[in-house]
C-alpha positions as CSV (number, residue, x, y, z in Angstrom):
1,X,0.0,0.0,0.0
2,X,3.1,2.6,0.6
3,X,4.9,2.1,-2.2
4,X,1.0,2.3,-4.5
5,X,0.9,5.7,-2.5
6,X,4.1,6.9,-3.5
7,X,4.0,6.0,-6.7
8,X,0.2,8.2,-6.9
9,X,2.3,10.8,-5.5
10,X,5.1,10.9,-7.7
11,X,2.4,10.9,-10.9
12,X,-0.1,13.1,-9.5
13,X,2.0,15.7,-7.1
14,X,3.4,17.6,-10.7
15,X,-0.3,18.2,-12.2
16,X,-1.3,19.4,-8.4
17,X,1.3,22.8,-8.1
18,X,1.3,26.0,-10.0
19,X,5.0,27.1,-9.0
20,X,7.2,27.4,-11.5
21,X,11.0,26.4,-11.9
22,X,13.7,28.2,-14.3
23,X,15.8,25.9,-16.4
24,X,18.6,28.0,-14.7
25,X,17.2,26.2,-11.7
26,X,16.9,23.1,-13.3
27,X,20.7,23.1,-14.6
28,X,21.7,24.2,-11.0
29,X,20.1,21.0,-9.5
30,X,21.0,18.6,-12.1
31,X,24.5,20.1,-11.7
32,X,24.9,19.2,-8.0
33,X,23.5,15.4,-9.0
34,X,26.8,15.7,-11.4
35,X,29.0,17.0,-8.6
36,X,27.9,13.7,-6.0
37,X,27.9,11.4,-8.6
38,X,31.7,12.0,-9.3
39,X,32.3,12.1,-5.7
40,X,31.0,9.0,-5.0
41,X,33.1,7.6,-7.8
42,X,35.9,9.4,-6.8
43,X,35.4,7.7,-3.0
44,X,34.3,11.5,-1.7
45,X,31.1,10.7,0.7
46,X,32.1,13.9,2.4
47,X,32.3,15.8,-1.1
48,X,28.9,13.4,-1.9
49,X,27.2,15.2,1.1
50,X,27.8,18.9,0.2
51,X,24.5,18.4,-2.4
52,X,22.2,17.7,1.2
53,X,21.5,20.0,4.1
54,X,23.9,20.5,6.8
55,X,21.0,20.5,9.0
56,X,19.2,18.1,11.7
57,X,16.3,18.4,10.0
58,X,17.6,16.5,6.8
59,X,15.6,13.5,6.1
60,X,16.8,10.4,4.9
61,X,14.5,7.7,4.1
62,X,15.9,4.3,3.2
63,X,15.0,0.5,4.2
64,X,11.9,1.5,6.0
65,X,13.7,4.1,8.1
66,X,14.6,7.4,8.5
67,X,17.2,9.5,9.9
68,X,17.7,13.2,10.9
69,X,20.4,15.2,10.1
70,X,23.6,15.5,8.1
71,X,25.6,13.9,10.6
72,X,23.4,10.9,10.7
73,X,23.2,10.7,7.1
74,X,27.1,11.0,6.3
75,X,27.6,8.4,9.3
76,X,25.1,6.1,7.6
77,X,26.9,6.4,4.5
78,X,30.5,5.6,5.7
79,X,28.8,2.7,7.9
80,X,27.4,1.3,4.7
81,X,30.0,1.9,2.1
82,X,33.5,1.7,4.0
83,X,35.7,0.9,1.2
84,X,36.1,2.2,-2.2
85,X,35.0,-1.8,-3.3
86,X,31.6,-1.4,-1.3
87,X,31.2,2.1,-2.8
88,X,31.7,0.8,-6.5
89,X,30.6,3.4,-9.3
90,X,27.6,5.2,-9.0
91,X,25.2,6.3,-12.4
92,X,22.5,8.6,-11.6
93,X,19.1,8.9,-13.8
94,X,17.2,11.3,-13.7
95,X,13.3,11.2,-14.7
96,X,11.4,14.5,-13.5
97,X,12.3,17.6,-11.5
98,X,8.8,19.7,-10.6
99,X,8.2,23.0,-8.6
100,X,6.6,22.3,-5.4
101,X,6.6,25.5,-4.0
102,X,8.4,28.9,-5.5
103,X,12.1,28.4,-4.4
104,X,11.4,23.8,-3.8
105,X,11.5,21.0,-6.3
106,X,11.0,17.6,-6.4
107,X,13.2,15.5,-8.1
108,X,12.3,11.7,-9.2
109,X,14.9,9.4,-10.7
110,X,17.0,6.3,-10.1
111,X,20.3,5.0,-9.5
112,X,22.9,2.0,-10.5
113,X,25.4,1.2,-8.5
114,X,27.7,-1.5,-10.3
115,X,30.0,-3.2,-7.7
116,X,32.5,-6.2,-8.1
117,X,30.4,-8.7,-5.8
118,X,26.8,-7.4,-5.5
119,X,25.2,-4.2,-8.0
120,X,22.4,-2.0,-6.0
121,X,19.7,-0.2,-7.7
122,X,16.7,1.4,-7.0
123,X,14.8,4.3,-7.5
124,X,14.5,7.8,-5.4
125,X,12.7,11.0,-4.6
126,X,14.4,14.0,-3.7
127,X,13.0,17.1,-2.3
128,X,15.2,20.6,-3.2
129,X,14.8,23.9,-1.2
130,X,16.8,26.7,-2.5
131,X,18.7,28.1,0.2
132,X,21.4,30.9,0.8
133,X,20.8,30.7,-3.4
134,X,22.5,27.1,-3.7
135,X,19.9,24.1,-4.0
136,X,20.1,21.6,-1.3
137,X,18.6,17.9,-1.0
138,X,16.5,18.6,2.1
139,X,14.7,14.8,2.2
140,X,16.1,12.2,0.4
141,X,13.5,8.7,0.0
142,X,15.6,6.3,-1.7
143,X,14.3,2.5,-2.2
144,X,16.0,-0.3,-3.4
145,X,14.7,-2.6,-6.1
């Protein structure tokens, strides 16, 4: 029943807001999605992290759970993937990014990660706020096929 819900969400939440996004703000966000995707191929999850919040009110949704806060998330992250091996190389796709709000976006899309002795992949929704005029990952719901 979640994931039908999400999935209704995903496909219905774009029709539902009249905000608007630039493409400037479009290129802005899908440049930071560059920038931590060659981080985490470089072995960066400290560079990797500069696209989310340094807040404790970053979300992180993963597995059924959810963390606050930066800290938690970057711990999570090193717990998870603590050598370059478990890390392997990330590809990010990207399907959507829609207003929410004037200054928030919502970006849908999935990712690959090929590794030498078990790939990941999945699929994610990110939420964007615009703030001190550089777009941040403020809630990250990742799910893993």
């Amino acid at each position: 029943m979640k994931v039908k819900l999400m999935i209704f969400c995903l496909f219905t939440l774009p029709f539902l807001c009249s905000a608007q996004i630039s493409s400037e703000d479009r290129e802005e966000i899908i440049e930071v999605m560059n920038f931590q995707e060659n981080a985490w191929n470089e072995g960066d999850i400290p560079a990797f992290m500069e696209g989310y919040w340094k807040s404790d009110s970053l979300r992180f949704t993963s597995s059924g759970r959810t963390n606050m806060g930066w800290q938690n998330t970057l711990e999570g992250y090193i717990k998870a993937y603590p050598t370059l091996e478990k890390m392997g190389k990330l590809t990010f796709e990207i399907f959507d990014i829609y207003p929410i709000t004037d200054g928030s976006a919502a970006l849908t899309g999935s990712y690959y990660l090929e590794r030498m002795d078990e790939d990941l992949s999945g699929f994610f929704t990110l939420i964007w706020r615009k703030i001190d005029e550089e777009w941040k990952i403020v809630s990250d719901m990742t799910c893993t096929n």
